[in-house]
N, C-alpha and C positions, 0 to 999 in steps of 0.2 A: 155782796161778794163781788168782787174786782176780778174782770177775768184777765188777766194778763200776756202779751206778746208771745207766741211762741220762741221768737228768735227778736234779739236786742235790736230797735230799729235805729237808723243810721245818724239819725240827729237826737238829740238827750230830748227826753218829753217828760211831763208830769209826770207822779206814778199813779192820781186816782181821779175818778171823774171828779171829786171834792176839788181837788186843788185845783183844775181847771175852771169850775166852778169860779173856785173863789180867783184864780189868775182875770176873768174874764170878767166877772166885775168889780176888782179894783180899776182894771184898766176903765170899763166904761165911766166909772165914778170920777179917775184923773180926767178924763175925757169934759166929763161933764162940769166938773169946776174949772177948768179952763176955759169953758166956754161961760162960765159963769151962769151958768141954769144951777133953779133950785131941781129938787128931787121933785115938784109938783109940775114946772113945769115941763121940762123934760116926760113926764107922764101923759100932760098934754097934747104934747108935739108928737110921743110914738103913739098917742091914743089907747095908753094902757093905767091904771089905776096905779097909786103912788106905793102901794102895797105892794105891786109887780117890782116896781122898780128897788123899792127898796131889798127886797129879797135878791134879786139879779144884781145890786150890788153889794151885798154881804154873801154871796154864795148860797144864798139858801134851795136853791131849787129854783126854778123857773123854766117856764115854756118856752118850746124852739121859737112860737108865734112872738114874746115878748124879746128875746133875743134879738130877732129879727124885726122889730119897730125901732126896739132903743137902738140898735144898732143906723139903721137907716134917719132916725133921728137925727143923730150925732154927727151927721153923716158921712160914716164910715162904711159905706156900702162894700168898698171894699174888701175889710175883713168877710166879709160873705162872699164874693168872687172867690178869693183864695180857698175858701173850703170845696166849691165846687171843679170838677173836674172841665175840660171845656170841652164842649158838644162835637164829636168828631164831624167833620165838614161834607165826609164819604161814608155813605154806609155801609159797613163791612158786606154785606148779607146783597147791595145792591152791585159792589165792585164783582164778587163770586159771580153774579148773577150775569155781569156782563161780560166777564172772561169767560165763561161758560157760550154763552152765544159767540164770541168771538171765534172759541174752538171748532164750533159749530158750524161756522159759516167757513171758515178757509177752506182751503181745498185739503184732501184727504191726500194723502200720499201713499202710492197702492204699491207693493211689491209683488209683481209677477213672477209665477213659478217659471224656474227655466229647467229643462230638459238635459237630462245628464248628456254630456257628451260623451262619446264612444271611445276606448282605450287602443292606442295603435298596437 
């Protein structure tokens, strides 16, 4: 069962993990006859069985691990970059941590009670 978007996302995408599936290993396959590997060796090179490969490119199913040889195979490391988000550089939880001491350390700004003055 396919669970679906709550709300339509901004760029058109598959509608099932099958077709992505199968989008992702046609692609690897042109990939792979352009470079003119067979399906053995290419199995080879991502050090996965020819049985992997051929299912990853008929869409039959296949593991993240074999995604990720053939893919680096091929070498289109790339396509794996773009899925990954990239490492914030700042850690939220360290920035908090240091404007907190920051507040800490300034001087406090004290407001003195004043003394009603007297009505003539």
């Amino acid at each position: 069962m396919e669970i679906q978007p709550a709300s339509p996302p901004s760029t058109p995408s598959l509608a099932t993990t099958t077709d992505w599936e199968r989008r992702l290993g046609n692609d690897a396959r042109r990939l792979r006859l352009r470079n003119r590997l067979t399906q053995a060796e290419l199995a080879e090179l991502a050090n996965v069985s020819i049985s992997s490969v051929k299912n990853f490119e008929f869409g039959k199913g296949s593991s993240l691990a074999t995604l990720i040889r053939v893919t680096r195979a091929l070498g289109r490391a790339d396509w794996l970059e773009s899925l990954a988000p990239p490492e914030p550089t700042v850690s939220p939880m360290a920035a908090l941590r240091a404007r907190r001491r920051a507040q800490a350390a300034a001087p406090q700004r004290v407001r003195h009670a004043t003394t009603p003055r007297a009505r003539s």
